[in-house]
C-alpha positions as CSV (number, residue, x, y, z in Angstrom):
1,X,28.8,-14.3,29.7
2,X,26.9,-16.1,26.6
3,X,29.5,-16.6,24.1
4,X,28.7,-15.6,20.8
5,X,27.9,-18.0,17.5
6,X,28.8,-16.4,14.2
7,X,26.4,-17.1,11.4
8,X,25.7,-15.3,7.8
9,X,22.9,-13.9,6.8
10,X,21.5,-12.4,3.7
11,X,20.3,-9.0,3.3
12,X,18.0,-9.4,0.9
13,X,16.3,-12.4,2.0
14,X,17.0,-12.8,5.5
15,X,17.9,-16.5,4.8
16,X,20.7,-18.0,7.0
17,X,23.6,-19.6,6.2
18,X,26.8,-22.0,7.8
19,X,29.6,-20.1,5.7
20,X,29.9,-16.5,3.7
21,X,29.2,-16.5,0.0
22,X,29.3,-14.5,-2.8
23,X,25.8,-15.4,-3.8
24,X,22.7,-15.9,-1.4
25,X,21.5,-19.8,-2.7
26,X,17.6,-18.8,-1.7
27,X,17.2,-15.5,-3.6
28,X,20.9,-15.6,-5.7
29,X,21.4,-12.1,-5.3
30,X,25.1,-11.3,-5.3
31,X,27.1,-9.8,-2.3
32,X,24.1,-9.8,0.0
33,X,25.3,-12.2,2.7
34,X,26.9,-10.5,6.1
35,X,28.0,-11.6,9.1
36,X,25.7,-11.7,12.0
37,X,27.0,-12.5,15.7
38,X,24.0,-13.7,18.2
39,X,24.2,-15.3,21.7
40,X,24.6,-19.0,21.7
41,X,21.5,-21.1,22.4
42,X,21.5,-22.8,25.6
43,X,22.7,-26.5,25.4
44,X,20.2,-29.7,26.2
45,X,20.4,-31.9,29.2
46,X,22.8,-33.8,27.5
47,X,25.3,-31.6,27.1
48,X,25.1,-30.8,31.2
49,X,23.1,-27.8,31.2
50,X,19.6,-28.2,33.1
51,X,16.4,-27.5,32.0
52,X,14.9,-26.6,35.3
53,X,14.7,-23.0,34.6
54,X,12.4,-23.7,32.0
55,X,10.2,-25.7,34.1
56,X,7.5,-23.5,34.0
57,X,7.3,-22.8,30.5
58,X,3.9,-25.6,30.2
59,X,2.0,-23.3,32.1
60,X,1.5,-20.8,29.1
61,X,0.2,-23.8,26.8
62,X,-3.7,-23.3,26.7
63,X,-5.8,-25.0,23.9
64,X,-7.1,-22.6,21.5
65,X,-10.9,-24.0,22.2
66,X,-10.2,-22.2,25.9
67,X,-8.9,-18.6,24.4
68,X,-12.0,-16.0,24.1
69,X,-13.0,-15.1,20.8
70,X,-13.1,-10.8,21.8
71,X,-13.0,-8.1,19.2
72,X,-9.7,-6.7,19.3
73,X,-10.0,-2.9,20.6
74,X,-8.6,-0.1,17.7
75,X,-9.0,3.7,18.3
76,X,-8.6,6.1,15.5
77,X,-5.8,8.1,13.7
78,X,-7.9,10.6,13.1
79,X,-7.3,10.4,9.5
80,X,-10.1,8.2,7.8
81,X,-7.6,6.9,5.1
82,X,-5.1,6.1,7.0
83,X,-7.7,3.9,9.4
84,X,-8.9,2.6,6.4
85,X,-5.3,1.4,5.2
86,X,-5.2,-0.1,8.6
87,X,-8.4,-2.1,8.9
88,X,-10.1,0.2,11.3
89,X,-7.9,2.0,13.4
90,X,-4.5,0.8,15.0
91,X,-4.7,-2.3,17.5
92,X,-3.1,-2.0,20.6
93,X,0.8,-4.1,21.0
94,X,0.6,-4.3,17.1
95,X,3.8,-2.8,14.9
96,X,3.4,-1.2,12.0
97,X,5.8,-0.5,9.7
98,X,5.7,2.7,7.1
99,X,8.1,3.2,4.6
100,X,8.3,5.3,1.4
101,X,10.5,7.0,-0.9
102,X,12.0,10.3,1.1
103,X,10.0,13.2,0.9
104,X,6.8,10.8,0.7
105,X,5.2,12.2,4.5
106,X,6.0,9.5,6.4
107,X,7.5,11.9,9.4
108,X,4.3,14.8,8.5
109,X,1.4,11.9,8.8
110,X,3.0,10.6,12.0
111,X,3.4,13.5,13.8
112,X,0.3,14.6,13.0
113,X,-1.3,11.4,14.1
114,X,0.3,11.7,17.6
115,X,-0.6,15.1,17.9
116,X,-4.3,14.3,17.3
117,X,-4.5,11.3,19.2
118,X,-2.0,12.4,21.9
119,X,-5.2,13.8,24.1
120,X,-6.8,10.3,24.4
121,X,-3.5,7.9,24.1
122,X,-0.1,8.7,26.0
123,X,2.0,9.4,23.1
124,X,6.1,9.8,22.8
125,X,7.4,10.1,19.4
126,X,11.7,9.5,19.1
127,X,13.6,10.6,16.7
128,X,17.0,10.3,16.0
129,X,17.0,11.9,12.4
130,X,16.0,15.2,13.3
131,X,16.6,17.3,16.6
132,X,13.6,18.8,19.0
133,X,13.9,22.5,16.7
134,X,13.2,20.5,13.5
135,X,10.1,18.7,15.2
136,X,8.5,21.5,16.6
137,X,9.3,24.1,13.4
138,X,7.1,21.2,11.7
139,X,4.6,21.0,14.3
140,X,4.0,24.7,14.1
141,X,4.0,24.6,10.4
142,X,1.1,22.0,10.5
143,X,-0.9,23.6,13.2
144,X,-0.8,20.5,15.3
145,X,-1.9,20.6,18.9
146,X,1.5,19.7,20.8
147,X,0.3,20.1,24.4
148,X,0.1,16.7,25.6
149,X,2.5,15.4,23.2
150,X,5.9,13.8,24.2
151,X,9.3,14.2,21.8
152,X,12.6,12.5,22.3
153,X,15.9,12.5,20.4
154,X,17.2,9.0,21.1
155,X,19.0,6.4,18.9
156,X,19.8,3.5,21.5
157,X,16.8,1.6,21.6
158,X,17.7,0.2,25.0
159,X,17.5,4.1,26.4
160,X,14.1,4.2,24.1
161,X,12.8,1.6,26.1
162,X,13.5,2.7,29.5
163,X,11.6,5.8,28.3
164,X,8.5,4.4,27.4
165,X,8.6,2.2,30.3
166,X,9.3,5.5,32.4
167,X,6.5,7.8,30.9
168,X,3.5,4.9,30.7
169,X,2.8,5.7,27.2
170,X,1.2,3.2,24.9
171,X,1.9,4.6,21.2
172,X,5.0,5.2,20.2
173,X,6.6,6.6,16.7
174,X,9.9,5.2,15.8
175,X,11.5,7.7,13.6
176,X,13.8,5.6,11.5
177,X,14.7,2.1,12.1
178,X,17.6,2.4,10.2
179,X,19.3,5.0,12.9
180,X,18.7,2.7,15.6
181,X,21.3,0.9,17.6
182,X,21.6,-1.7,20.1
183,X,25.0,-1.4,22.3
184,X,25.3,-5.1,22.5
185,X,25.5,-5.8,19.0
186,X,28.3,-4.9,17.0
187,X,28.0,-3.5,13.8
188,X,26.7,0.1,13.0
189,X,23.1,1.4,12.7
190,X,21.2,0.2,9.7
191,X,23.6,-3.2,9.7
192,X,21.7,-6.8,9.2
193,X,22.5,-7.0,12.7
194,X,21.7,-3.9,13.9
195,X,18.0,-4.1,12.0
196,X,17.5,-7.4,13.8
197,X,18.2,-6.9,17.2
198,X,16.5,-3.7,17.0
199,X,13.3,-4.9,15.3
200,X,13.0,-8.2,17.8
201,X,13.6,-6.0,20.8
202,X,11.3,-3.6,20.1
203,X,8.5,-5.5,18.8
204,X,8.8,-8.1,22.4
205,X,8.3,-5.3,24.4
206,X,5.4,-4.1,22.4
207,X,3.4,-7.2,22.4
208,X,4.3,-7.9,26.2
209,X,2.5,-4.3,27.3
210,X,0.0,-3.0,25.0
211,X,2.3,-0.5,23.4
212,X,1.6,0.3,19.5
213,X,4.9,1.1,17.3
214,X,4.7,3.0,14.1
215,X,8.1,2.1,13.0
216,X,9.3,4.8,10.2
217,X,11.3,2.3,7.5
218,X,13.7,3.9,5.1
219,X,13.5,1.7,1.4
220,X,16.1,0.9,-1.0
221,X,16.1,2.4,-4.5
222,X,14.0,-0.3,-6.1
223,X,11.0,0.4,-3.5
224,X,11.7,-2.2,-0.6
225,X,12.5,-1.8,2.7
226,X,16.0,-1.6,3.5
227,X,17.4,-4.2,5.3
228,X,17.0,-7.8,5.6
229,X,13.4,-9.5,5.1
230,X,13.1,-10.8,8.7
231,X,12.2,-6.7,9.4
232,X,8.8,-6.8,7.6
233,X,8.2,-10.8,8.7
234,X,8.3,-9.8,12.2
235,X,6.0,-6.7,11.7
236,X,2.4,-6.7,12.1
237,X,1.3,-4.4,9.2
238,X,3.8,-3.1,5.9
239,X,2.5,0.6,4.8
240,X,3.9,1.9,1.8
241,X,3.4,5.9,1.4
242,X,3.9,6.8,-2.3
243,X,3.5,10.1,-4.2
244,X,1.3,10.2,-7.2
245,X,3.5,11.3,-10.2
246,X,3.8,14.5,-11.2
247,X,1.1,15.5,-8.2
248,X,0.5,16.5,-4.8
249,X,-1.1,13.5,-3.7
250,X,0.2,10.5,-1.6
251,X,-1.3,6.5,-1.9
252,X,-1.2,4.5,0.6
253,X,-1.0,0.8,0.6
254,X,-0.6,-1.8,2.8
255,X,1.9,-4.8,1.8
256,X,0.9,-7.0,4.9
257,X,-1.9,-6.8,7.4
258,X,-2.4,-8.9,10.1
259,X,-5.5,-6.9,11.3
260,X,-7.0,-6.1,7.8
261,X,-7.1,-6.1,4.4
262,X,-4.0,-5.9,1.9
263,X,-6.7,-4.5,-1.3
264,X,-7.3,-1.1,0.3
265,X,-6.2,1.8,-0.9
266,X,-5.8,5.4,1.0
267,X,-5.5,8.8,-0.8
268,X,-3.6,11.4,0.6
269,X,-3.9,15.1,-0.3
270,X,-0.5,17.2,0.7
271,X,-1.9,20.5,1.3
272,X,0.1,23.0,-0.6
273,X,0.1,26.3,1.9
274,X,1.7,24.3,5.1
275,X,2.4,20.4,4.3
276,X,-0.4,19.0,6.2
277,X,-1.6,15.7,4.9
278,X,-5.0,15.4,4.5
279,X,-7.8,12.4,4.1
280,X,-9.2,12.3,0.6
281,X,-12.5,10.9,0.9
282,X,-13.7,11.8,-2.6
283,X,-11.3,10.3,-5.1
284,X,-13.7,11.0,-8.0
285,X,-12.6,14.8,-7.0
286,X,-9.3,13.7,-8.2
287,X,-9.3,11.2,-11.0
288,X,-12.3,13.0,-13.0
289,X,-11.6,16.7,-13.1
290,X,-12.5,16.6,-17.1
291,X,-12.5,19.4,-19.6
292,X,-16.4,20.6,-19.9
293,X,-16.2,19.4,-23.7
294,X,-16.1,15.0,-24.5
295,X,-13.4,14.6,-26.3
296,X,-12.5,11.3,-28.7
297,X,-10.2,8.7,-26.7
298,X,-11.5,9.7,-23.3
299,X,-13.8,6.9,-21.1
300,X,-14.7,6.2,-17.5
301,X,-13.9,3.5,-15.6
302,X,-15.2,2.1,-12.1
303,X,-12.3,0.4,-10.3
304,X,-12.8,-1.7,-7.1
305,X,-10.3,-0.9,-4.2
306,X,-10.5,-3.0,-1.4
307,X,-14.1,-1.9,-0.5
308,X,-15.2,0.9,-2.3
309,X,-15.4,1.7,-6.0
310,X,-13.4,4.7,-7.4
311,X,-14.4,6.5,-10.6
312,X,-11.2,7.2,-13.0
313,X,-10.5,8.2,-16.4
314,X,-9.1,6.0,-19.2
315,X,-7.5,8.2,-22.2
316,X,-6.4,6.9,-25.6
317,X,-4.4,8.3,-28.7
318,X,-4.7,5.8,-31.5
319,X,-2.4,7.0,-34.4
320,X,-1.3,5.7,-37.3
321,X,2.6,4.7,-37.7
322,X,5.6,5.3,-40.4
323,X,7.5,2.1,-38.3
324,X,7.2,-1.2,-38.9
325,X,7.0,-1.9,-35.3
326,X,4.2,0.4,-34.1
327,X,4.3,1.5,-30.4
328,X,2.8,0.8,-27.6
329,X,2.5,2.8,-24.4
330,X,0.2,2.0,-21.0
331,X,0.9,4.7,-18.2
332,X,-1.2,3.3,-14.8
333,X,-2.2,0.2,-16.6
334,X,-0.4,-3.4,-17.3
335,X,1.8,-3.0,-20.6
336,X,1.1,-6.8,-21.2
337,X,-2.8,-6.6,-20.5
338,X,-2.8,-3.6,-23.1
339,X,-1.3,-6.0,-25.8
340,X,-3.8,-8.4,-25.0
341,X,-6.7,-6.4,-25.9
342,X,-5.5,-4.7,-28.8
343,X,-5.2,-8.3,-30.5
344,X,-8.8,-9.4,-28.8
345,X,-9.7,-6.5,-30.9
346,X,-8.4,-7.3,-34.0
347,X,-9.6,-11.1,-33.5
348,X,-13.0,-10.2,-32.5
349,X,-13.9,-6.7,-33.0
350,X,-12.9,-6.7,-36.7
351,X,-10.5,-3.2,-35.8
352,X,-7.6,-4.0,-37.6
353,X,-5.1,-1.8,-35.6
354,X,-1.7,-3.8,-36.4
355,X,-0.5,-0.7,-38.0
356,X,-1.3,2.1,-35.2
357,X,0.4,3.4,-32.6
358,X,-1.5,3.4,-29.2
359,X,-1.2,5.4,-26.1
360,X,-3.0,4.9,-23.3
361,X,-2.8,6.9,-20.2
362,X,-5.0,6.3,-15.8
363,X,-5.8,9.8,-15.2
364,X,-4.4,10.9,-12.1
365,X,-0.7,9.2,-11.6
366,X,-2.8,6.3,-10.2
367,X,-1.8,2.5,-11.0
368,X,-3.7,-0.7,-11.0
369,X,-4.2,-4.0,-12.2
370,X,-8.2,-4.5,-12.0
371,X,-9.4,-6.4,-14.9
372,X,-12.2,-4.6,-14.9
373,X,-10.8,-1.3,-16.8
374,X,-10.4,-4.0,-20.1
375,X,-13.8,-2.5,-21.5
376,X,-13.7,0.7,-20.8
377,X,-10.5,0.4,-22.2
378,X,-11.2,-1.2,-25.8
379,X,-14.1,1.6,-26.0
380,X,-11.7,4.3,-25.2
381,X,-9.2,3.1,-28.0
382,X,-11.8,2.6,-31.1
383,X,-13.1,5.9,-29.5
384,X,-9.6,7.4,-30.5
385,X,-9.7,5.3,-33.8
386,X,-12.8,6.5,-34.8
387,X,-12.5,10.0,-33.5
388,X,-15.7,9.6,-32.3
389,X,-16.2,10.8,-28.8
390,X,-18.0,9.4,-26.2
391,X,-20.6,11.6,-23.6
392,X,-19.3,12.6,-20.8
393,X,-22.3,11.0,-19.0
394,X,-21.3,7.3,-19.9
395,X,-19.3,4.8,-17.7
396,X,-18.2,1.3,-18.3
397,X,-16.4,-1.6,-16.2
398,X,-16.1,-5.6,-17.5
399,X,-13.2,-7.7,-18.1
400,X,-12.8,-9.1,-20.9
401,X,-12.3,-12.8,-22.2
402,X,-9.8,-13.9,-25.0
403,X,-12.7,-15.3,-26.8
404,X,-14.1,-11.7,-26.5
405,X,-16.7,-12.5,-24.1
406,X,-17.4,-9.6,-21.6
407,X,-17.3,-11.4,-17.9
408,X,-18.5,-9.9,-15.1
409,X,-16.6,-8.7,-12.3
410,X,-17.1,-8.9,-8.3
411,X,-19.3,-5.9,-6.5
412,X,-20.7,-4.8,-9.8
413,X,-23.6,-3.2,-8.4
414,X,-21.7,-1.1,-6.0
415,X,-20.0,0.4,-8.9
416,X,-23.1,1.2,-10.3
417,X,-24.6,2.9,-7.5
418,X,-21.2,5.2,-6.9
419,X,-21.2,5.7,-10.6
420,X,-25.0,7.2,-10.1
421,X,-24.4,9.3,-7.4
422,X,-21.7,11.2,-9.5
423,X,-24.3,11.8,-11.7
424,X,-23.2,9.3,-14.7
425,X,-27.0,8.7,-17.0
426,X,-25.6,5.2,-18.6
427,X,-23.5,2.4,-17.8
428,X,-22.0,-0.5,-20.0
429,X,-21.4,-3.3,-17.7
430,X,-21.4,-7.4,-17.8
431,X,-24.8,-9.0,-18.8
432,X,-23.8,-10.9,-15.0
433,X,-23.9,-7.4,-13.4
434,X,-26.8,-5.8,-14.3
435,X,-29.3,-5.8,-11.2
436,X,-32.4,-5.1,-11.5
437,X,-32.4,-3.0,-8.4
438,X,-30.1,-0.4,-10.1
439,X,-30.5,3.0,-8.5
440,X,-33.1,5.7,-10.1
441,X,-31.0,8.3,-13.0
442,X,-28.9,5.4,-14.7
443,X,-29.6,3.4,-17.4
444,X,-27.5,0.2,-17.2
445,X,-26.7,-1.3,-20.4
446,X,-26.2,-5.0,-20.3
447,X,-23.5,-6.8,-23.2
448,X,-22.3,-9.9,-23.6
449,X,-19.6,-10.4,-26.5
450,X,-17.3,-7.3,-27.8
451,X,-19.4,-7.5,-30.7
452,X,-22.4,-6.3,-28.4
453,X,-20.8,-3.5,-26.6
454,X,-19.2,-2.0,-30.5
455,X,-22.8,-2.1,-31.0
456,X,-23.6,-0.1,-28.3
457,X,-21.2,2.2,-29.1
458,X,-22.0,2.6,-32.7
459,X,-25.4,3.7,-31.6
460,X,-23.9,7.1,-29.1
């Protein structure tokens, strides 16, 4: 039997090390580094072992001009956001990884994918969180089709495997990783070890027969997944599932795609008679529900999420302050962005607001970082400041420069277009984004400076 080399290995980080310390020299996080037991590697020639049973091994090496270029085969969740997330569908032998805070739906939109998809792909989803009553009271809850769906209870992964390899199936849902265990390792489930061993084993028998994992991943309580770093490394795709504040929706993101994109963003609706998660291909359903009346502080914006635009609201409350440190607020948006603007304002806009308190809120519970909310933005604020308010038929996107020059901003005129067929009559965007083949029903109103677009906006 292999004897076993003991080595130390950080949780956080998943670097190794020769001895235990108290701090991880990689990441220096404290207490992180565990011990981790793995069969010793097999010695060289020189120390007397042969190499003859790897003899064989060069007959695997092919140069890459020899390997056909094919498109890889996907089929469909059945859920258009969720394929979206994905890059088109899931890819056969890939392993994806979703994680989320509890309660998020990872369990509902996995179950529901099998049962949907279980009548064109042999399907088997394992738990070893919840027992076969739990699973089908949630079935039934959903309405799923269950007929040709398999269900296991099963926490050894070694048992898992000889089940899959049993029933033939070629999706799988591992339902968590964390409450897996391999009998030859020591340590208990949801160890370094454990999470290693489990991950490795599971993913090498995925990529050697076709078989696609969607590996349920519990997080810690700052967001990431729990466990050492190697977990997401060795995974093809990272899905996080996280609920919109204070609503009943669910975003999904993907962290790491080897298939897709990492940009896209997938909307989620959590249906509120039975739980079922549903595919929300209208955002602008979501993130404009406005009051019928315009009200001062209150502006559209058209982000751009991995390829398609979104149309969300941008709210303000400009108000003047007894402190001498007014505050400043950004819910959705970047704190340090906001403070930026407020002085390009000031610098260049002549809107000396040193003295006013400023809220600023993304409709919705929805976050981002797209430069391109800085105009709408600055119009919603002096909109506020002014008490002026803006018609609710007017939409803006630019980013904008220290120097207060308004620079334009990648797919400008597909923002346009979606911000025409919600029925928007004018749009202030970049001089460098205004096409002249701009669809019929919008005016498109071109600026340059800050100065330029307060113009604009002096003349509503």
């Amino acid at each position: 039997m292999a004897k076993k080399i003991t080595r130390f290995v950080c949780a956080d980080c998943g670097s190794e090390h020769s001895k235990w310390a108290g701090q991880c020299q990689d990441c220096s996080a404290w207490n992180t580094v565990v011990e981790f037991k793995e069969p010793r590697a097999a010695k060289n020639a020189k120390n007397g072992t042969s190499l003859a049973v790897y003899a064989g091994a060069t007959e695997v090496v092919r140069k890459l001009s020899d390997v056909k270029l094919e498109d890889t085969p996907r089929f469909s969740t059945n859920n258009s956001e969720f394929d979206r997330v994905l890059g088109g569908g899931l890819c056969p032998g890939s392993v994806v990884l979703l994680a989320g805070t509890p309660g998020a739906g990872k369990s509902t939109l996995t179950l529901q994918t099998l049962c949907e998809v279980s009548h064109q792909v042999q399907s088997v989803y394992i738990s070893a969180e919840e027992s076969l009553n739990q699973i089908a009271m949630r079935a039934a809850r959903l309405n799923l089709p269950t007929e040709h769906l398999h269900i296991a209870v099963e926490s050894d992964v070694l048992a898992i495997l000889a089940m899959i390899e049993k029933l033939q199936v070629k999706l799988v849902v591992i339902d968590s990783l964390q409450a897996m265990f391999h009998p030859d390792v020591q340590g208990a489930s949801g160890g370094v070890s454990q999470l290693r061993e489990c991950m490795q084993i599971l993913t090498q028998y995925a990529k050697q027969n076709d078989v696609t994992l969607l590996v349920i991943c519990h997080t810690t309580k700052d967001g990431s997944v729990a466990g050492p770093r190697v977990v997401e490394h060795i995974g093809d795709a990272m899905l996080m599932i996280e609920v919109l504040e204070g609503s009943r929706f669910r975003e999904l993101r993907a962290q790491k795609n080897r298939f897709g994109s990492t940009n896209e963003l997938g909307l989620l609706a959590m249906m509120p008679e039975n739980g079922y998660l549903k595919a929300v291909t209208n955002p602008a359903a979501i993130f404009l529900n406005r009051s019928r009346e315009p009200h001062p502080g209150s502006m559209v914006a058209a982000l751009w999420e991995g390829s398609r635009s979104m149309l969300v609201e941008i709210q303000s409350l400009v108000v003047e302050s007894n402190q001498g440190n007014p505050r400043r607020l950004a819910v959705g948006l970047d704190q340090n962005r906001l403070n930026m603007l407020v002085a390009i304002l000031m610098r260049h806009g002549n809107l000396a607001m040193f003295d006013q308190e400023l809220y600023v809120n993304l409709v919705g519970g929805l976050k981002t970082s797209d430069p391109s909310t800085d105009l709408p933005l600055i119009l919603s604020m002096v909109s506020s400041f002014r008490d002026r308010a803006i018609p609710q038929d007017w939409m803006a996107f630019g980013e904008v420069g220290l120097s207060g020059e308004i620079r334009p901003v990648p797919s400008g005129l597909e923002r346009i277009n979606q911000a025409a067929r919600q029925g928007f009559k004018y749009c202030v965007c970049p001089a460098g984004n205004a096409s002249k083949s701009a669809p019929e029903g919008i005016t498109v109103i071109p600026v340059e400076t800050l100065i330029d677009a307060l113009d604009k906006f002096e003349e509503i």
